[in-house]
N, C-alpha and C positions, 0 to 999 in steps of 0.2 A: 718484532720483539727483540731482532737481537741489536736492532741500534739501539732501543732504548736500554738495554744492558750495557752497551757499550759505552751511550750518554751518560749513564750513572757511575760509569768505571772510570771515564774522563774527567766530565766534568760536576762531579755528583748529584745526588736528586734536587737539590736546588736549582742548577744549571738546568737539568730535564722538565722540571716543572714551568719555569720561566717561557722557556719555546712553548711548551703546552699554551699559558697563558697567550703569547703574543697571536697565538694562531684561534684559538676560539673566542678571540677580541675579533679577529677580521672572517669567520668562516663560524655561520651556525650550524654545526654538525653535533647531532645528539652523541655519537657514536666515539669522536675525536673527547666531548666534556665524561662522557662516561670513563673511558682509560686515563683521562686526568685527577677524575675521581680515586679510581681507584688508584691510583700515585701517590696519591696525598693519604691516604690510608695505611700504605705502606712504607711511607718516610721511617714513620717511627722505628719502624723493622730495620730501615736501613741505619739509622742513626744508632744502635744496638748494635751492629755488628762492629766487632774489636780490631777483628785481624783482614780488613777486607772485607770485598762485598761478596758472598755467596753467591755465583748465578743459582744455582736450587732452591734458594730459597723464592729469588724474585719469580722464577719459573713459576715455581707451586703457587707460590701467593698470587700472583694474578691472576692463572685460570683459578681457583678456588673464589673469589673474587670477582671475576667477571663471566663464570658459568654458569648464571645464573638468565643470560642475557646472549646467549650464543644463536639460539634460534628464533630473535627478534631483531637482530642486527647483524647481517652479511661480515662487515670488516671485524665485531667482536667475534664470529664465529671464526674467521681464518687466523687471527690471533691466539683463540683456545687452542686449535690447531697446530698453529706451531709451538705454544709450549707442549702440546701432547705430546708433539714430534723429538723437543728435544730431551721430553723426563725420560723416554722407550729408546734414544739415544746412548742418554746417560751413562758412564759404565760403571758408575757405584750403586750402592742400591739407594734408593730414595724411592718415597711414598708418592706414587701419582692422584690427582685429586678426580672420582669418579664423576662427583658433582661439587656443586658451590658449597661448602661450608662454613666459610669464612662471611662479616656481614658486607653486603656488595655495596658497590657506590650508589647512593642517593636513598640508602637505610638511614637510619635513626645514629649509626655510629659514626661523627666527622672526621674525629682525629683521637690518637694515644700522647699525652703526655709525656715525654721520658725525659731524662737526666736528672736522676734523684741518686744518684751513684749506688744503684743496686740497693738503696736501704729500703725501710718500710713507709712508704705515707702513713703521716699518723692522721690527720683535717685539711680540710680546705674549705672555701669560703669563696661562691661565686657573687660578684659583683657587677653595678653597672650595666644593669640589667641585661646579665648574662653575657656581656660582652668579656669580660677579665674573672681571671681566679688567682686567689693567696693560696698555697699550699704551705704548709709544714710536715718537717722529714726528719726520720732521723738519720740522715745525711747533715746534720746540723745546718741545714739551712732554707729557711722561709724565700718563697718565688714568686714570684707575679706573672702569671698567663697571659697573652691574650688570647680567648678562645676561639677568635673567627681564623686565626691561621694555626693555631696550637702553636705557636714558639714564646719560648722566657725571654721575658721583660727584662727583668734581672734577679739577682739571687743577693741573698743580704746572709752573711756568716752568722750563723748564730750557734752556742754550744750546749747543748741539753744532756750533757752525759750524766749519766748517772739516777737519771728519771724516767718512771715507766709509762707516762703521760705526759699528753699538752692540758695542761687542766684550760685553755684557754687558748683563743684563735679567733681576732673578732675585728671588724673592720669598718669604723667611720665611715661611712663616704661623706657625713655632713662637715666633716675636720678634715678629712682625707687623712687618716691615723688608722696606722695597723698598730692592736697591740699581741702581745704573743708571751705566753704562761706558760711555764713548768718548774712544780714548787716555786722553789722563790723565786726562781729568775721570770722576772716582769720588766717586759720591754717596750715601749711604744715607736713605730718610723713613721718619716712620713711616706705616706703612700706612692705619693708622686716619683720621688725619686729614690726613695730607699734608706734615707739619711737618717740617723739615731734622734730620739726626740728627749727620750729618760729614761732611766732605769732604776727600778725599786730593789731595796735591797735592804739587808739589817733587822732592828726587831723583831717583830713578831714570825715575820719570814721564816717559813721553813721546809722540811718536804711535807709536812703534812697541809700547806696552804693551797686554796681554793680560791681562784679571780673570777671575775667576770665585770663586765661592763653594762650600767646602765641603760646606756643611751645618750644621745645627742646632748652635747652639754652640759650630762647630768655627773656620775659621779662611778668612779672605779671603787670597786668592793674588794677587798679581800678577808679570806674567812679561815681560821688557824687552828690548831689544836685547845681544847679548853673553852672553845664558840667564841673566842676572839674575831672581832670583825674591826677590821680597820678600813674608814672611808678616804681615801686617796683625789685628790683633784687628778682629774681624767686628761685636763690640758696639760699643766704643769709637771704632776708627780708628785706633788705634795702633800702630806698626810695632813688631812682634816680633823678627823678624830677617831675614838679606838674603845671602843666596848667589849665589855664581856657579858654573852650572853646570859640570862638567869636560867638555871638545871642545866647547864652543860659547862658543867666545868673540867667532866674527865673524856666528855667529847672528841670523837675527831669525824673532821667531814670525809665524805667520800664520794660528795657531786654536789653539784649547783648550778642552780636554773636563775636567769634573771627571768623576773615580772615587772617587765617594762611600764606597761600602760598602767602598774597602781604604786611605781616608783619603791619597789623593794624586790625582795630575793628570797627563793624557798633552797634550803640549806638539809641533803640529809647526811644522817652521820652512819659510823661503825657501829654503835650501841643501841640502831634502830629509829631513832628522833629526826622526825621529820618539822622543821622551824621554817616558818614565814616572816621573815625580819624586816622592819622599817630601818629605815635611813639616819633613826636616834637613836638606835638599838634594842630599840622594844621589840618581843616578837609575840608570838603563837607557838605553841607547838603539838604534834601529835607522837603515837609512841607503837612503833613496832616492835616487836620481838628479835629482829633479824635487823642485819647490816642493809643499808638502804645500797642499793647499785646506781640505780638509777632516779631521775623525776623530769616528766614532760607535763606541759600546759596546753590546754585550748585555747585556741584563737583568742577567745574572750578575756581567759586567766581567770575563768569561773571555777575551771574546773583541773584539778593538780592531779597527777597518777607518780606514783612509788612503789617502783622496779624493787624485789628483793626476793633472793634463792630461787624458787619455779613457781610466783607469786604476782598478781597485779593489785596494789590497791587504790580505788578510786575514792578523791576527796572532794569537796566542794569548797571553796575557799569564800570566805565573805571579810571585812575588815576587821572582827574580830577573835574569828574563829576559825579552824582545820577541822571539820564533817566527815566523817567517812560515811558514803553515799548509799554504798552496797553492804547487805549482811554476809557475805560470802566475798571471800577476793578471787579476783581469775585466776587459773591456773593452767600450768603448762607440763606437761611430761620432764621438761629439764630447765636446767638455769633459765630463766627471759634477759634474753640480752638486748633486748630493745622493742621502741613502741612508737608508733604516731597515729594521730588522733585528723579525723577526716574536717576539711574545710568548716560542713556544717555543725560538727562536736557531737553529731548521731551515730559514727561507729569508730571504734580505736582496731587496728594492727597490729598485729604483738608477733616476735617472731626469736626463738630461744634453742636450744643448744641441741634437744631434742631433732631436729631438724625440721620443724616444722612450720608453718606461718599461721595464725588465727586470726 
């Protein structure tokens, strides 16, 4: 244990992982891929430290980490070992780990993402079948993962200040186009490399606007104060055309779901109105009493749910009409701040402030 402290103080955990590597390329030893495991676990940890490397920290985190496996493998157990040796050393106080607490190498947890500069992730968006992920931060700037090693692709500036959402986060892979929403500021890259594609801006634009994207070659929406919907060319950037909703003219949205597979968008607003809108600006609408938070769809797009206060309601959607399905809405002890709906559309999730999941 204490070369490999000393490997990381050298030449740090990149350096230490490499040797790892070259050595369980020429020797199958379960025991040497286990503590490489758990290395690449703790990158993150190391990459987080500001002023230097901690040895207390690496101590703890590995036996916490690999004590899980000490009396199935002889060289992990003399390993625990000597970090026991050095926490009962130690002469400051620090916390010795009595068993594994931490998730061990070859669990469900690969790696931690870091370098968002201490902000909050606001989405991300895995891609590529699991292979890459887009984040957006507000650290102002959208990243690209790749997730088989956890390190950034690269990071693209982007500035969101002054907005309390991404109303948008959404990723091509048929165009390889990332676009990226908050209020007005709409941007499209290309994926590949990061390069600016267009940026919407002006009219109707404002904070109270809502984006989303259709789908593959189809068409960027956006949705404004007043049920103004502006249809935008999704390659280019350029505004197609611009309706105003009919009964929402003192409107404002407050979420938007695209309905991909019947080529329009369910839209709810502040004032309770839940709209199902075509792509000519005709819609539907339904009418709650309460600010809409949320709406999620089933598989299908048969069936619409509208998040609002400690409230679920269930719709049925057909091409003319918003149903509500249930004489009773679900309900929850506190706010419902979110919901999904099972593969088969037989049981929905719901899980709200209360502290609870249904």
């Amino acid at each position: 244990m204490d070369w490999i402290v000393c490997k990381i103080q050298v030449s740090g955990m990149k350096g230490l992982l490499e040797d790892f590597y070259a050595c369980t390329k020429q020797i199958d030893c379960p025991e040497v891929q286990l503590v490489q495991d758990a290395l690449l676990l703790i990158w993150p940890t190391v990459d987080f430290m500001e002023n230097g490397v901690d040895q207390s920290v690496l101590y703890i985190e590995m036996l916490a980490r690999l004590h899980f496996f000490k009396d199935s493998y002889p060289m992990i157990d003399e390993l625990c070992q000597q970090c026991e040796r050095w926490c009962a050393a130690c002469p400051n106080p620090i916390f010795t780990p009595l068993c594994g607490f931490f998730q061990p190498p070859g669990g469900p947890l690969r790696t931690t993402l870091t370098g968002f500069s201490k902000a909050e992730v606001q989405c991300i968006k895995v891609i590529h079948n699991k292979a890459h992920a887009v984040s957006g931060s507000f650290d102002h700037t959208l990243r690209l993962w790749n997730l088989l090693t956890g390190k950034e692709i690269y990071s693209i500036p982007e500035d969101h200040s002054g907005y309390e959402h991404f109303a948008l986060l959404h990723v091509d892979e048929s165009t390889d186009v990332i676009y990226s929403a908050s209020g007005p500021q709409i941007k499209a890259w290309h994926l590949k490399n990061g390069e600016p594609l267009f940026q919407l801006s002006g009219g109707t634009l404002d904070h109270t606007t809502y984006t989303t994207v259709l789908g593959c070659h189809s068409s960027l929406l956006t949705v404004s104060f007043g049920g103004t919907l502006c249809v935008w060319d999704q390659i280019q950037g350029t505004l197609q055309n611009t309706y105003h909703l009919t009964g929402l003219s003192l409107s404002t949205p407050t979420c938007i779901l695209p309905l991909r597979s019947q080529g329009k968008v369910a839209v709810g607003f502040n004032d309770g109105f839940v709209a199902v809108v075509s792509l000519d600006g005709s819609c539907v609408t339904a009418k709650i009493n309460c600010p809409i938070s949320f709406l999620l769809a089933s598989k299908d797009e048969k069936c619409l749910l509208a998040g609002f206060r400690t409230y679920i309601r269930v719709y049925k959607l057909d091409c003319s009409s918003v149903l509500k399905v249930l004489m009773t809405d679900l309900e929850h002890g506190g706010s419902v701040q979110a919901a999904v709906i099972s593969q088969d559309g037989s049981s929905l999730i719901t899980g709200s402030n209360d502290e609870t999941i249904r």
